[in-house]
C-alpha positions in Angstrom: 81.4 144.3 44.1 82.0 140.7 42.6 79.7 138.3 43.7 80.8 135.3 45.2 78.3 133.0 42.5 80.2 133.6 40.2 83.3 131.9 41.8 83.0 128.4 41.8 85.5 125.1 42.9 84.9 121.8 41.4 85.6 118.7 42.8 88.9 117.4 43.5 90.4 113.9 44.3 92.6 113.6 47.6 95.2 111.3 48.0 96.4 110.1 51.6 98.7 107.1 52.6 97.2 105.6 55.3 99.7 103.0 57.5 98.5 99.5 56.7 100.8 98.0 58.5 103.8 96.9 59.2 106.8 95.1 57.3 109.4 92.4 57.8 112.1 95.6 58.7 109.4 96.8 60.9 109.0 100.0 58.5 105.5 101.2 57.9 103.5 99.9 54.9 100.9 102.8 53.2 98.6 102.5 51.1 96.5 105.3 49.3 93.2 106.4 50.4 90.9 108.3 47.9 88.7 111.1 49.0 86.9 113.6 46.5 86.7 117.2 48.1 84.3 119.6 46.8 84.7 122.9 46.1 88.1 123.8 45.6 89.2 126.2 43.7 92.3 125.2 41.2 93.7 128.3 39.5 97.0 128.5 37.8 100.3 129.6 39.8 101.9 132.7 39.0 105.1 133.8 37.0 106.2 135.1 40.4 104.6 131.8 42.1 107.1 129.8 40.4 110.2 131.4 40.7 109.5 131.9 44.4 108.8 128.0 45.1 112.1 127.6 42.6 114.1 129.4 44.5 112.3 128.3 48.2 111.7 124.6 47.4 113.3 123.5 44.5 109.9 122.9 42.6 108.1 124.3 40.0 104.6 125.8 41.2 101.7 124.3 39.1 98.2 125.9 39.9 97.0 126.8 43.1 94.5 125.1 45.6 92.0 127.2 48.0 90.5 124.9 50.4 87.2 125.4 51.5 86.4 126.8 54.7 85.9 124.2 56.9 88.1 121.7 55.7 90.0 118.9 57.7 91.6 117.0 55.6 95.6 116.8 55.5 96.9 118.6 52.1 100.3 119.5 52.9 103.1 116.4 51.3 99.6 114.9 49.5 98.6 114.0 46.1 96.0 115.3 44.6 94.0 114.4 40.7 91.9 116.7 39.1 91.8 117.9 34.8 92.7 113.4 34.5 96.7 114.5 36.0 98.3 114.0 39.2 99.9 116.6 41.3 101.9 117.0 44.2 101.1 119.5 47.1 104.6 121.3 48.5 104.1 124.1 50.3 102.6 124.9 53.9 99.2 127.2 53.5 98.6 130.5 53.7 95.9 131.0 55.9 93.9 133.9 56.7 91.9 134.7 59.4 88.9 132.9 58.5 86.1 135.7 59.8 88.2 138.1 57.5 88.3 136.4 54.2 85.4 137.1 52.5 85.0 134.3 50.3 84.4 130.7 50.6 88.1 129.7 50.7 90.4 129.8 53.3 93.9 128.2 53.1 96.3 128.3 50.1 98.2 126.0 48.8 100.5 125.0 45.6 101.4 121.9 43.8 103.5 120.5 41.0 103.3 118.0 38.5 103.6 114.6 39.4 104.3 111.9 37.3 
């Protein structure tokens, strides 16, 4: 059995627009709000990874988030920054029943390089 120490996230930087406001066209006005989230674990996306989100999203799968259990904060159509780049979260998670996953992540998501 593997023990769960040895698995370990790091610390990644969330980025959320947040409606400021309101412009002269009455469309909304966003600007980005920066939170760090600990422990998540960044892993690099799969062969398989990336010709699936090819061929389901039209993007090209990066690396992998798992979100710690627990977590509230809105990842799907978000930025994110961790290893000094930016990167782009596109798919919905995958989400386990969380009494059944036996480690400290719970929902699964990919990005792509933004630039």
């Amino acid at each position: 059995m593997i023990s769960m120490a040895l698995i370990k996230g790091m610390d990644v930087v969330l980025i959320n627009l947040v409606e400021t406001g309101i412009d002269e066209f009455r469309n909304p006005i966003y600007e980005p709000e920066e939170t760090t989230v600990s422990n998540v674990l960044v892993y690099p996306a799969t062969a398989d990874d990336v010709v699936s989100t090819l061929d389901l999203y039209g993007k090209k799968a990066v690396y992998k988030l798992g979100i710690p259990k627990g977590d509230t904060h809105v990842w799907q159509d978000q930025d994110v920054r961790f290893f000094g780049e930016t990167f782009h979260v596109f798919t919905t998670p995958q989400i386990g029943i969380e009494a059944n996953v036996p480690t400290e992540w719970h929902h699964i998501y990919m990005c792509e390089r933004y630039e």
